[in-house]
N, C-alpha and C positions, 0 to 999 in steps of 0.2 A: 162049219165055223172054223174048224181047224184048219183047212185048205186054203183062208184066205192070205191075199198079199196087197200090201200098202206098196206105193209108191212116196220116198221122200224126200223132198227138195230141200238142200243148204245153199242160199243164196248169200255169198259176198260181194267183198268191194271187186275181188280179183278171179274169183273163179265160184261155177255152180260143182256143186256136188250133187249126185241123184245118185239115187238105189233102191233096189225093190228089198223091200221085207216080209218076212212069211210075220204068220200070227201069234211065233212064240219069240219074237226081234232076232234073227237070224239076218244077217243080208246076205241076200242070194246072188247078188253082183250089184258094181256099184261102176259111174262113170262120172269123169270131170270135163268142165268145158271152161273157155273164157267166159267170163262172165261180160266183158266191153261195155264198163258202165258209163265212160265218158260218151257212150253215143247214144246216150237215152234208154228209158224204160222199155217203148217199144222194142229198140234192138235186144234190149234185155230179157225180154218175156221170151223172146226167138231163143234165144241162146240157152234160157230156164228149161222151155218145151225140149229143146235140144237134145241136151243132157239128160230129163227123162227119158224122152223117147230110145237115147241110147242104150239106158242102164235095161230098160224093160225089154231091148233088144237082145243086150246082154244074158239075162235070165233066161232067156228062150223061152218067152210068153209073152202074150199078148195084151194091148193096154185094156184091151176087155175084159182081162182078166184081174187087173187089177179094183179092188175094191174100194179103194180113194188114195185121196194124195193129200200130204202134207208138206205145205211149201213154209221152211223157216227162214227168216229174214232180219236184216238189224234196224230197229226201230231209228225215229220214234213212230209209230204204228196205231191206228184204230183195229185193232184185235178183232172184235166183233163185224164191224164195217167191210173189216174185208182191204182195209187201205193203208198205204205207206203215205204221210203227211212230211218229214221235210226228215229224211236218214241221212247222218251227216258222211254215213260213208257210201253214199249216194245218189250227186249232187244231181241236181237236177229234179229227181225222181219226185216232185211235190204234189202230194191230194191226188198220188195213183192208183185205182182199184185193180191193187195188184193178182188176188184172190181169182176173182170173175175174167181177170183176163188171161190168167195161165187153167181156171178152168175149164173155158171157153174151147180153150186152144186144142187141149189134153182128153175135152168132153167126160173128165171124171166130178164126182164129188172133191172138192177142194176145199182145206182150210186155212188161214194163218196163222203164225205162230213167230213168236220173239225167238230170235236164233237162242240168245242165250237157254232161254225156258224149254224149247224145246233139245239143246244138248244137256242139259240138265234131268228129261223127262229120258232121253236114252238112255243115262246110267242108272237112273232108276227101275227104269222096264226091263231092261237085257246087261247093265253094266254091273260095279260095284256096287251100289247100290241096291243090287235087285230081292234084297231079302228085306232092306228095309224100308215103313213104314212112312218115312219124313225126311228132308234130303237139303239140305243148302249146297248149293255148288256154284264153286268160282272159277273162272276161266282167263286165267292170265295169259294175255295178248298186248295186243298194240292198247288196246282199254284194257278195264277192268270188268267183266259185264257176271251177271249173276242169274241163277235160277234158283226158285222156292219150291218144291213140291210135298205138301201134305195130305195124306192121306188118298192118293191119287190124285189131287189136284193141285195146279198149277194156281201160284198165286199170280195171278193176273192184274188184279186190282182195279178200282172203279173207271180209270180214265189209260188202262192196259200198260201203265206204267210201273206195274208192280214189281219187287223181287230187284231192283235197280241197287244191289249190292253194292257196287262199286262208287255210288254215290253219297253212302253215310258220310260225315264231315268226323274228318278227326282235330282238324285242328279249329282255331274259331277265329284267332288272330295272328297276321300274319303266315300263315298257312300258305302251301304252295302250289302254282295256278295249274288249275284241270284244265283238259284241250277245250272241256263243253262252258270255260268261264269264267267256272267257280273255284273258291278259293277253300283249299285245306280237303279236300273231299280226298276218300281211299282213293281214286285213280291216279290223285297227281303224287302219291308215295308208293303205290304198286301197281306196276303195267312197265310194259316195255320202253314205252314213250317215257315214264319218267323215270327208268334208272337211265337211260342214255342220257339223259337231262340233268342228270346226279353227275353221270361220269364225265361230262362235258367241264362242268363245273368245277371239280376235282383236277382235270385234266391244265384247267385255265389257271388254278395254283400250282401248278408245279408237281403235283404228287408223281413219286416214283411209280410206273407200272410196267408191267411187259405189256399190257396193251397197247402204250404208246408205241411201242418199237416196233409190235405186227404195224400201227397203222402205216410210222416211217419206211416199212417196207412194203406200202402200198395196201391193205388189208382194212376195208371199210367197218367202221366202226358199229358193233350190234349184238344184241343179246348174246349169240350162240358163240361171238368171239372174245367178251366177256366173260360168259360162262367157260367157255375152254381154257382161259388163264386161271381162271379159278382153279382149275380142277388142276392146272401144272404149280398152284402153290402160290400166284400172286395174291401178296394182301390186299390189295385196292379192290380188284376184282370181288375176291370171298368179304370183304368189307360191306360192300354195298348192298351185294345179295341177300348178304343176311338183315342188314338193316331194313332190305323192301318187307323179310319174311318178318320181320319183328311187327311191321305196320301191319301187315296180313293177317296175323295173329290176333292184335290189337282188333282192328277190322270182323274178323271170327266173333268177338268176341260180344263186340255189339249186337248181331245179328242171333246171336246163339241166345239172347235173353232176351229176347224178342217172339221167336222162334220155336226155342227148345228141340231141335231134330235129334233124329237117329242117328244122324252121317252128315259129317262133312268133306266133300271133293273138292281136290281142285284139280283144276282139266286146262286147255289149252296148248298157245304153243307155247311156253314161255315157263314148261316146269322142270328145267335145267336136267332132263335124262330122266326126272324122276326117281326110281330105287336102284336105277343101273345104274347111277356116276354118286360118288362120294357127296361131290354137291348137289346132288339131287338128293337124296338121305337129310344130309345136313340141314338143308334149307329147312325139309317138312319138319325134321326136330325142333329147329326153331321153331316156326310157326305154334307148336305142338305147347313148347314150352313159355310160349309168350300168353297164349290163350287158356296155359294153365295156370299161370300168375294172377290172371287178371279175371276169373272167374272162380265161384264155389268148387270144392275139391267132390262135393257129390256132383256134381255136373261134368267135372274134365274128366272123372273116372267114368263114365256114363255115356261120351260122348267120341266117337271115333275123327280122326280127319285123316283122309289116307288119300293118295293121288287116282285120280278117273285111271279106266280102263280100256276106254271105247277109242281114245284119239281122236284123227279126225273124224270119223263114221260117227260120233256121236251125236250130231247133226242132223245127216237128213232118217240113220237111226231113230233117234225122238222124234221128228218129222212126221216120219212114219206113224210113230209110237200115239202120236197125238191125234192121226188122221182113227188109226183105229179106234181111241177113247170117244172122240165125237163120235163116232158110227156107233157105237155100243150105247150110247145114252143120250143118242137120237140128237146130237147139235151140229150135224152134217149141211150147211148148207146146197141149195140142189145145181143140179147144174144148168150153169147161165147156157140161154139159148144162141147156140152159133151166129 
């Protein structure tokens, strides 16, 4: 039991992550591939097999050695099914039996798993989280996406849309439009997509920034050049970042009473350096102090949010994490016939 390893798959818009994990979440080597979503699922599943095959080459072991694989992916998704029904971050990919076709490929036990949920389930297994009990964690990106884990389970929910953090509505009227639609929901005040959408805005009144003048000096407009003005003193920049963390908090804050976890993370790419950069400190203070204005003082004392530790491994990490959970409580589906 101790000597097993997982195999796990992080499937994106732009590239696959794989890596083999031992059975206390260690990874033992990991590899990346294009992902080439614009040419369809089939060339997709190629490029999935790819990149495991690689990482398990990596390790210096064999896929026979591996004890299952867990492939995570961006919904929307039939969890159970085994299937991708219409992911908007890729097009194409509609009512695909993603599961049975990178099992097939791999000839391992395969499951699926909501990207989110399953980088969610790594910092709970092997990350910050690993001591505690109950876990909300949010992943600021180009979305805003989310994962619930209580009690070792993944809240999934009846129709595998569960743990959809990013989709509480903060505002009701007049509210400001999500990429999936909707109006007022956390995505369209915290994600990357909408502070540039903020900054654009800003940028069309006239506000004073040094961002304007990196762009005048050719310098494409985006999170991390954003964030680097901030950190050299501009107020527009540190203006807005703090107002997405104030929503975030806000955001925290619904979910935490709902909820009640041990820990809250936030993970992704989009958490400005984290505790290395003043702005990355700052930010999480906010966050910290927005969610304790707006919540009982026994519950903010009670309740940690501190930034993930996994980065990007935390992925096909949980991946992993989750392939080993099914194997242990027998929901392993078996492997499709060649």
């Amino acid at each position: 039991m101790a000597n097993r390893l997982f195999l796990g798959l992080d499937l994106g818009g732009t590239n696959v992550k794989a890596g083999v994990v031992d059975d206390q979440g260690n990874a033992l080597a990991s590899r990346s591939v294009a992902t080439q979503a614009i040419l369809g699922p089939v060339k997709g599943v190629e490029q999935i097999v790819r990149a495991g095959r690689e990482a398990v080459m990596a390790a210096g072991v064999d896929l026979a050695d591996i004890s299952a694989v867990g492939l995570a992916t961006p919904g929307t998704m039939d969890i159970p099914g085994g299937m991708l029904l219409d992911p908007p971050n890729l097009p194409g990919w509609v009512n695909f039996p993603i599961r049975d076709e990178v099992g097939r490929r791999l000839q391992r036990p395969t499951i699926l798993q909501n990207d989110a949920n399953a980088a969610a389930y790594g910092e709970y297994w092997a990350g910050t989280a690993k001591h505690a009990r109950s876990l909300l964690f949010y992943t600021l990106g180009t979305g805003l996406g989310g994962g619930v884990i209580v009690d070792d389970h993944i809240i999934e929910g009846e129709h595998s849309h569960g743990s959809e953090l990013g989709h509480v509505i903060l505002e009701m009227d007049e509210g400001r439009l999500c990429p999936t639609g909707q109006y007022g929901t956390a995505e369209a005040y915290v994600s990357a997509t909408a502070l540039l959408k903020r900054f654009r805005e800003r940028l069309e009144a006239g506000d004073v920034t040094s961002v304007r003048t990196r762009m005048e000096s050719g310098s494409e407009l985006s999170p991390r050049l954003i964030a680097e003005e901030a950190e050299r003193g501009d107020h527009l920049a540190l203006e807005l970042i703090m107002e997405m963390a104030r929503y975030l908090g806000a955001t925290i804050t619904t979910a935490v009473h709902v909820i009640d976890p041990a820990m809250v993370l936030l993970g992704g790419a989009m958490t400005f350096g984290r505790n290395e950069t003043q702005v990355g400190r700052e930010f999480l203070r906010r966050v910290r102090q927005e969610f304790r204005g707006r919540t009982f003082t026994t519950i903010a004392d009670r309740i940690s949010i501190e930034y993930a530790s996994l980065g990007g491994d935390a992925g096909f990490i949980g991946a992993a994490g989750c392939a080993r959970r099914a194997l242990d409580i027998g929901r392993m589906p078996p492997v499709p016939v060649p």
